[in-house]
C-alpha positions as CSV (number, residue, x, y, z in Angstrom):
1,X,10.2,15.6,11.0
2,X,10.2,15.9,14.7
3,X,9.3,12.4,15.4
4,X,12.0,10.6,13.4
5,X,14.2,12.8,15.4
6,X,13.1,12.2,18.9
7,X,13.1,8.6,17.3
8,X,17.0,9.0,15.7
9,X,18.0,10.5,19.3
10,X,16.5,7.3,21.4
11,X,17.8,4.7,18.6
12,X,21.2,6.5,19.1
13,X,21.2,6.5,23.0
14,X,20.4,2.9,23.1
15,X,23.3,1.7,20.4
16,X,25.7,3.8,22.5
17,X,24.7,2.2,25.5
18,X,24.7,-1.3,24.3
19,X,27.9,-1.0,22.3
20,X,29.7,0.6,25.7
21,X,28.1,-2.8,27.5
22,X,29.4,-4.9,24.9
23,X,32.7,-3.5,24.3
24,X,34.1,-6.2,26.4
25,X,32.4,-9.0,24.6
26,X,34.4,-11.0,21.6
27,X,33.7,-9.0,18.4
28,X,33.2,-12.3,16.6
29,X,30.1,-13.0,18.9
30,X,28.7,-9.6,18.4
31,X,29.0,-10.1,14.7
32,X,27.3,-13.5,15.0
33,X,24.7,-11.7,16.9
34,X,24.0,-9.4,14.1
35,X,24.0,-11.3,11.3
36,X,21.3,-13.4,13.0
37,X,19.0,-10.7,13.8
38,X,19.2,-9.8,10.5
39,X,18.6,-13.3,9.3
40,X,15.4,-13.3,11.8
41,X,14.7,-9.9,10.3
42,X,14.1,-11.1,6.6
43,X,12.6,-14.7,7.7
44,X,9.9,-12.6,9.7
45,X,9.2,-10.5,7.1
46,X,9.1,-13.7,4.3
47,X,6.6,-15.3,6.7
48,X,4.5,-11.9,7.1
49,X,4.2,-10.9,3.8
50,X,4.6,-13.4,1.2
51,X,1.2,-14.5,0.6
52,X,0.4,-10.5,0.3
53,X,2.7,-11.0,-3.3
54,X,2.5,-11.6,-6.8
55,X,4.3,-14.8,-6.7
56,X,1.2,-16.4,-4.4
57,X,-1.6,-14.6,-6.1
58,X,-2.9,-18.2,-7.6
59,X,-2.3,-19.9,-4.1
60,X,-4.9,-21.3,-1.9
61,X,-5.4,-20.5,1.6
62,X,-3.4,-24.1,3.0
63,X,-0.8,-22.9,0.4
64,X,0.0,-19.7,1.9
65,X,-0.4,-20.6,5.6
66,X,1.9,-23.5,4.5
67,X,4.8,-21.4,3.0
68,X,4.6,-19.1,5.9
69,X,4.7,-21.3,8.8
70,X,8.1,-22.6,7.0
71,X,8.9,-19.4,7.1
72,X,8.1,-18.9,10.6
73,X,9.6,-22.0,11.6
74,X,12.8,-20.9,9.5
75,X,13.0,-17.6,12.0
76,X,12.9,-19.6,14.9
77,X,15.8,-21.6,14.1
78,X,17.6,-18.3,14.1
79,X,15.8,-16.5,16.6
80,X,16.9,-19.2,19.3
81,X,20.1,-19.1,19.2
82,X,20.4,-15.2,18.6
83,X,18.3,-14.8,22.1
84,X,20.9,-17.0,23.7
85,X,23.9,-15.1,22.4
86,X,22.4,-11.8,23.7
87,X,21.7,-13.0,27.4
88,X,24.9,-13.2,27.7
89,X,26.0,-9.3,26.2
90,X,22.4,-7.5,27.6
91,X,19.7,-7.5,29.8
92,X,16.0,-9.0,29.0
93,X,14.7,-5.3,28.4
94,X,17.2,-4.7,26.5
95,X,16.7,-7.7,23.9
96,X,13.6,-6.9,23.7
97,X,14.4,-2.8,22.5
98,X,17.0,-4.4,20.1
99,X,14.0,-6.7,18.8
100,X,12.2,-4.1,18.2
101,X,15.0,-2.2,16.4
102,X,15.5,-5.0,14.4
103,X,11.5,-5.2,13.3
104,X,11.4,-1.7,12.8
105,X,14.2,-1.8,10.4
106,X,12.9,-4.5,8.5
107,X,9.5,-2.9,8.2
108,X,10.6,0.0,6.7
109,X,13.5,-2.0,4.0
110,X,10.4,-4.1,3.4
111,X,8.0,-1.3,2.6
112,X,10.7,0.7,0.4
113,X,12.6,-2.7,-1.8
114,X,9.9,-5.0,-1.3
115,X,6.4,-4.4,-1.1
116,X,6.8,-0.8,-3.1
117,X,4.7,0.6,-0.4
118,X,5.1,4.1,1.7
119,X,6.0,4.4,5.3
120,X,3.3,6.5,6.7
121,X,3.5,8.6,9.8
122,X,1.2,6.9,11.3
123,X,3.9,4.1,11.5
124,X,6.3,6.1,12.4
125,X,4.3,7.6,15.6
126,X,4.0,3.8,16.5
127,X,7.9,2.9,16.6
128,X,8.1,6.3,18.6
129,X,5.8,5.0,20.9
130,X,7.2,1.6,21.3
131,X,10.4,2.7,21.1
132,X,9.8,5.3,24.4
133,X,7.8,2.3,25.9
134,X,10.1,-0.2,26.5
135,X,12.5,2.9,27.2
136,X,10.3,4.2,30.5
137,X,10.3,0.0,31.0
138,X,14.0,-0.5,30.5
139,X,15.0,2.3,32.8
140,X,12.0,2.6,35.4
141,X,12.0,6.7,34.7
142,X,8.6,6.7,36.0
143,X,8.5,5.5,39.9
């Protein structure tokens, strides 16, 4: 319980300190922004996971690399231009911290409507860890 809220408090910090930095940026873009890192969200998860599924359980091996390599390449064609539109609304570090967000997110909508499968703690400890990571990075607490 204490982790996901040391984890809640860091996700919240970092929204309100993007959205204040982005305030001034056209709503349309941040929206396009969004919907792209969502789009890179489900494309990475697709790619990841989909020969782990029923519906490739006959497949062979060229099969399943081949479906998730369109996948993959599918992401990218989303990933690119979502990178581009945040350079211009945050820094590098913090493109990277909303990356992570984004995996994060789609890890755990994954596990719960997709794969049927728990979240452990032992994932959750990781995010924490990331997540405080690229924080101490992002904001050079340390030195």
């Amino acid at each position: 319980m204490e982790v996901r809220m040391e984890s809640n408090i860091i996700l919240i910090y970092i929204h309100i300190y993007t959205y204040i930095k982005m305030i001034k940026t056209n709503y349309k873009t941040i929206i396009l922004w969004l919907l792209l890192n969502v789009a890179i969200m489900v494309f990475m998860d697709l790619g990841l996971f989909i020969q782990t599924t029923p519906l490739m359980d006959g497949a062979g091996f060229l099969k399943k690399i081949g479906v998730s390599e369109l996948m993959a390449t599918i992401e990218w064609m989303f990933l690119i231009p979502a990178n581009r539109i945040g350079n211009g609304l945050m820094s590098a570090p913090q493109i990277s911290l909303w990356s992570y967000i984004f995996d994060f997110i789609g890890q755990i909508l994954s596990n719960i409507f997709w794969l049927k499968l728990p979240t452990a703690i032992d994932d959750y400890v990781a995010m924490v860890m990331i997540l405080g990571g690229m924080y101490i990075s992002l904001y050079k607490v340390v030195g």
